[in-house]
N, C-alpha and C positions, 0 to 999 in steps of 0.2 A: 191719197196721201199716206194712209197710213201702211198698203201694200210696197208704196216707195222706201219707205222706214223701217218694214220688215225685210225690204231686196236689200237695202244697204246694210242691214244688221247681221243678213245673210252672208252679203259679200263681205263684210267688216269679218266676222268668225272664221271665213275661208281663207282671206289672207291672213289671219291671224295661225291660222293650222299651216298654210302653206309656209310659214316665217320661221313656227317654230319646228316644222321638218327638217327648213333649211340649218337650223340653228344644230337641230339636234344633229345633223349627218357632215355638218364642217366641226360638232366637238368631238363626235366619233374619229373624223379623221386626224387633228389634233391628235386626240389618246393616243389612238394607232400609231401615225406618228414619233410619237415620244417615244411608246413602247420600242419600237424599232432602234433609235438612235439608244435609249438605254440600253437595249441587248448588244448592239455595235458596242457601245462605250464595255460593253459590263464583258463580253469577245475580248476586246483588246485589253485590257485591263488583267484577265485572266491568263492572255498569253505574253504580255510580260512580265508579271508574276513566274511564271513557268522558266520565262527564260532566265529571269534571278536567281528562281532559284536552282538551275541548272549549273548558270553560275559560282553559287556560293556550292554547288555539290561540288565541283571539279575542283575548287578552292581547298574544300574540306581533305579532299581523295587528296593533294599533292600535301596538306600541310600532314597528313597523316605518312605519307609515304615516309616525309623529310625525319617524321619524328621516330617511326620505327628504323629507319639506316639510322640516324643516331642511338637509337636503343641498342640494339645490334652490336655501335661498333664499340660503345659503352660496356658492353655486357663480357663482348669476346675480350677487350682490355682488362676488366675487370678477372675475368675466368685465370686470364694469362697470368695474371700475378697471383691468384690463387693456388696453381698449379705449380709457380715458381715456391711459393710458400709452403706449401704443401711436401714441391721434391726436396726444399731445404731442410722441412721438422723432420720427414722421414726417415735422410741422412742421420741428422744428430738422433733420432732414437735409434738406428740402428747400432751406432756409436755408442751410445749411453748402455745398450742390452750388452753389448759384444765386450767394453770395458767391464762393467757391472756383471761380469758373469766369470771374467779372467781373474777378476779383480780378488 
């Protein structure tokens, strides 16, 4: 009897080893698992990040484009009446020496 008590406390410990084999190599595969579908997630997640902000670059590049041709056409406007102002004082001081000298 008591050899029967030791076979089954035998047996009882070996399936208890073989349970928690099984237990531990389906939570390995779990983790594994997971690990995987996060790298996928964490993949995709990085490449449309990429592509937004590719996105907001080309966005950038045009709004930047639009603002320098307005600089530009600002600045040549700007120059023109300068120039017009410029050939008008030049006038009058040549005027004002050429009087102011006959005078």
């Amino acid at each position: 009897m008591a050899s029967e008590a030791v076979k089954r406390i035998l047996e009882a410990e070996a399936e208890a080893d073989r349970r928690s084999a099984e237990a531990r190599a389906k939570a390995d595969g779990i983790v594994t698992e997971a690990e995987r579908k996060a790298s996928i997630a964490v993949q995709k997640r990085l490449t449309d990040a990429k592509t937004e902000t590719g996105k907001l670059r080309d966005d950038n590049r045009r709004r930047l484009a639009e603002y320098t041709d307005k600089a530009e056409k600002d600045c040549a406007t700007k120059l023109g009446e300068l120039e017009k102002t410029a050939a008008s004082n030049s006038d009058r001081a040549v005027e004002a020496i050429i009087s102011g000298y006959f005078s």
